[in-house]
N, C-alpha and C positions, 0 to 999 in steps of 0.2 A: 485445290478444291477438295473438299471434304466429302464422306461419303453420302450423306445427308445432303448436301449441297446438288452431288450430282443424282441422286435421287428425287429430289425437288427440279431441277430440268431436266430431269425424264418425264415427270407428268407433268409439266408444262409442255413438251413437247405434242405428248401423246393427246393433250386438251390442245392445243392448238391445229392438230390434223382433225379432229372431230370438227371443230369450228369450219376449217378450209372447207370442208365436204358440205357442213349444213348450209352454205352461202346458197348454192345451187339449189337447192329444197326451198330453204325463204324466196329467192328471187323467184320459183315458179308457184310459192304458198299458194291453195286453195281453200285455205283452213280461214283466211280475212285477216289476220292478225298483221302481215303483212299490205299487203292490195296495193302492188306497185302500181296495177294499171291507175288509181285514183290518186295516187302520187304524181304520175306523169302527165295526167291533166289538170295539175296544179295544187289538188290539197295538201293541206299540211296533217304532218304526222304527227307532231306534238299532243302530248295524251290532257286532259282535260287539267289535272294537276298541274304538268308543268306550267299550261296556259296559262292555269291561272296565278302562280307564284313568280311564275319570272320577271313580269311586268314587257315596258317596251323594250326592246334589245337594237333597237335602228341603232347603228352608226358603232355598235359593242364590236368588240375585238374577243371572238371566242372560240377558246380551246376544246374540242369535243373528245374526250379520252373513252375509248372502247365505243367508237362508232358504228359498229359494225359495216354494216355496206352504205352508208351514209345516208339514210332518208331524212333522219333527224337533223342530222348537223345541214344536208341543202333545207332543211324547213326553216332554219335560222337563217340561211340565209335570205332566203324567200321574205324573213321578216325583216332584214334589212341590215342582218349583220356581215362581219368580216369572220370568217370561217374556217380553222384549221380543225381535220378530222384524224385522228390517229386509233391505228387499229392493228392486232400483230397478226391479223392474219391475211394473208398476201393476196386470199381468192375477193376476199372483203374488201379489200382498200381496188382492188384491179375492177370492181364492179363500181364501186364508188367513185372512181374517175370517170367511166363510164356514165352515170348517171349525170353527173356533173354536166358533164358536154351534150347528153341528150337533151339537158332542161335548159342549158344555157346559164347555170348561175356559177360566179365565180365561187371557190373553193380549195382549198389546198390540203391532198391526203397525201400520208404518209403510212406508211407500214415499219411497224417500231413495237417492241415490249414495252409500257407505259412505263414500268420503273425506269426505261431509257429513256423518257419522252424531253428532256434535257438532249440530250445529242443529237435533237431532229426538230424540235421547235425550241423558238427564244426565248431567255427568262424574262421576268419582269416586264413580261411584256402583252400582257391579255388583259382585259376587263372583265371577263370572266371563263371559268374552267366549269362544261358543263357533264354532268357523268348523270347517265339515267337509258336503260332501266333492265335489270341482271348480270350488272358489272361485278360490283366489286367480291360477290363469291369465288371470283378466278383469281384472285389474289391471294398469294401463302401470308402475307401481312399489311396492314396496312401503316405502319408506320411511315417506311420510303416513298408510299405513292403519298402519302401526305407531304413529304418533303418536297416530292415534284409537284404536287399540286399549287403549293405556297410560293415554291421558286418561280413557276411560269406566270404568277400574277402578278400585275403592275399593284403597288402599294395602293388600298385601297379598292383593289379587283376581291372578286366575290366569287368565291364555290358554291353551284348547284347540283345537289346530289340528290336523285330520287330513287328509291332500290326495293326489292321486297325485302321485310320487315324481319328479324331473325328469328324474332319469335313465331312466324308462321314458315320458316326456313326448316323450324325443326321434326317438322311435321310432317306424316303422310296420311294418307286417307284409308282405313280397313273399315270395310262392311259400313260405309257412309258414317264414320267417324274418325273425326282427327285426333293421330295419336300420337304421342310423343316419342321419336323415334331417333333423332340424329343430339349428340352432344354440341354443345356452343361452345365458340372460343376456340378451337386450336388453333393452331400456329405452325407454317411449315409444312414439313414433307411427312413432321410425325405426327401432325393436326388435320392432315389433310382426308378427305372425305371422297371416296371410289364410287362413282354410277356408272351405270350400264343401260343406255337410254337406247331403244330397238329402232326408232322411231325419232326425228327431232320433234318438237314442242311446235312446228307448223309447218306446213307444207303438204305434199298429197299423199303422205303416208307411205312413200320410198324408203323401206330399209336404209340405214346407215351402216357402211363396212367400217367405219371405227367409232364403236359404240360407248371405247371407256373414256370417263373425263374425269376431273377429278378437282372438288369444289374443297369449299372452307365457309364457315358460319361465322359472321364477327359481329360479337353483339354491339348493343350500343354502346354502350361503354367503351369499345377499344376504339369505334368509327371516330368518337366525341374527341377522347381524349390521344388521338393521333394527331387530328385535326389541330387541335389546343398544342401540344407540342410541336406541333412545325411553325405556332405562330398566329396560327388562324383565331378569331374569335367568332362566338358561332351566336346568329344572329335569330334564330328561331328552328324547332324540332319539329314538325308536326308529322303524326301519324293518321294514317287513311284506312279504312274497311274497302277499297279497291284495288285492283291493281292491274297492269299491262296484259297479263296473259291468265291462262287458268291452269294456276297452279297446281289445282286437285280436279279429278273429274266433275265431282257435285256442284263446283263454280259455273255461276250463269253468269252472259254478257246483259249488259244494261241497254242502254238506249244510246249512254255516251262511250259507248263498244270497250268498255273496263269489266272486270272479271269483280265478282262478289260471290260469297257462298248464300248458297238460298234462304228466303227468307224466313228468320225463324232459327238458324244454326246461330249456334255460339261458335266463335275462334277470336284468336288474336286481331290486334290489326294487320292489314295485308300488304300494307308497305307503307314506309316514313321518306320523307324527304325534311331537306336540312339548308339553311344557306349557313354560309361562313365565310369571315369577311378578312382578308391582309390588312394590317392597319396601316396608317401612312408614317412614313420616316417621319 
């Protein structure tokens, strides 16, 4: 192991105990972004986006990679699909069996690094691989997660990906204006990108004792053309002015509980989603 190597699973490590800890802050969120209790009497969580891109999913075979504690992936199955959730973090996936059994729907988690997600789910064997939504910045690259993404889809399975947007990734908010602050593109352990968050992004405002994580920006271009080289053909881009949480303080929630900046601000858009399709043998 190289020294780069094992400094890229140091802060994979160090990001994955921030994660273990924010479980318990989501599962008691006060903030709405989560709302387990509206979860467990039946709604789905699926954000207005996905609703409306994915189509029916009855009877799909789907891979959920970085599901966190699984509300998402039981919403699929709530809609009628077959549901593996995978996630690397141990407090996340130990809650997501839980949930599973409290609602009664079938489901199969596993706790795995997604580049390992090959050693823990089947290849060629999904209808679709669903990733959505502030996944793929935990990744040093995405080429391999492309490979595993490709490998685990039956010929003619499809990838949905909906993520925030990189161009609004690079940004932060001073004095109620976004400004151009973080570089795009790195790669690695020498690309990789240090926060210090006091606070998770929801829950009741509980301190966190492991506050450092440590991100990566991949712009479109590297998502697109990962994608395109493991195989995938990419079946439409589209980009959104909404998105899952609020990024910046000045973002107001709407009616369809999506995060927008107010009306009237200029910015990029706030997140893209992509499908991409395995072709058939």
């Amino acid at each position: 192991m190289t020294q780069d190597d094992d400094t890229l699973r140091q802060m994979i490590e160090t990001t994955r105990a921030s994660w273990n800890e924010r479980v318990s802050h989501h599962v008691d969120d006060t903030s709405g972004l989560y709302d387990l209790s509206s979860f467990l009497r039946g709604e789905d969580t699926l954000s207005p986006i996905d609703d409306a891109e994915l189509g029916d999913v009855s009877g799909l075979k789907i891979a959920h990679l970085q599901c966190h504690f699984g509300m998402d992936t039981l919403s699929l199955a709530r809609r009628g699909a077959e549901v593996s959730g995978l996630d690397y973090s141990s407090a996340a996936i130990a809650k997501a069996k839980e949930l599973a059994a409290e609602t009664d729907l079938e489901a199969t988690f596993v706790c795995a690094d997604v580049y390992d997600g090959l050693d823990h789910l089947p290849g060629d064997a999904f209808d679709m691989v669903f990733v959505t939504c502030g996944t793929i910045c935990w990744l040093p690259d995405l080429e391999p997660w492309a490979k595993v993404v490709a490998a685990l889809l039956k010929p003619g399975g499809r990838l949905y990906l909906c993520d925030l947007h990189p161009a609004m990734a690079q940004l932060e908010e001073e004095d109620g204006k976004l400004v151009v602050t973080y570089p795009l593109g790195g790669l690695g352990a020498e690309g990789a990108l240090e926060f210090h968050d006091e606070v998770s992004y929801a829950g009741d405002g509980t301190p966190l004792k492991n506050t450092k994580t440590f991100e990566w920006i991949h712009s479109l271009s590297h998502i697109l053309n990962s994608l395109i080289g493991a195989g995938l053909s990419i079946d439409y881009l589209n980009e959104h002015d909404i998105i899952h949480w609020p990024v910046f303080p000045s973002m107001q929630s709407g009616p369809d509980g999506m995060f927008r900046l107010p009306d009237g601000a200029k910015g990029p858009p706030a997140a893209f989603s992509l499908m991409a399709k395995k072709q058939p043998v």
